[in-house]
Steps between C-alpha positions, in 0.01 A plus 500: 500500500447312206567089470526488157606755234383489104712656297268622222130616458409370223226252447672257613689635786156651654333183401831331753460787744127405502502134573839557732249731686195241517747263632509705805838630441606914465613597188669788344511556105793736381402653160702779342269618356105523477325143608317279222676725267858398241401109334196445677339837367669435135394173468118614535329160677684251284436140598704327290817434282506761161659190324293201713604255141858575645493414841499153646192343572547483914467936408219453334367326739594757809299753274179336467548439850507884605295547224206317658535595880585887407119639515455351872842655608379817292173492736706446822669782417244741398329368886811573688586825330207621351714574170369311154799356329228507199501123443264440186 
């Protein structure tokens, strides 16, 4: 039986799921429809705001800081699943 339930699988419901799971809990994601797929596929790997000269500066600065630890998390997750999220 599952401890906690994400509603989503999207990028940032598996990425949830994912540290939800490392914390030792059990987790269940409910998708509709196909996981990694809707937003997260459309949006293609973007980092960052489309308009970043419109956004406040504490976004901005929550972008860089993805931004910068993104290719480690890209490597954890190319060791744990053996899938490339084709981080250039």
């Amino acid at each position: 039986m599952a401890e906690c339930i994400v509603i989503g699988g999207g990028l940032i419901g598996m990425a949830t799921a994912r540290e939800l799971a490392l914390a030792g809990l059990k987790v269940t994601i409910v998708e509709r429809g196909e996981l990694g797929m809707e937003c997260s596929w459309a949006a293609g790997g973007i980092l960052s705001s489309l308009c970043p000269w419109q956004e406040p500066a504490a976004v901005g600065d929550l972008s860089r800081y993805c931004r910068d630890r993104y290719e480690q998390y890209a490597g954890e997750l190319l060791e744990e699943t053996g899938i490339d999220t084709g981080w250039q």
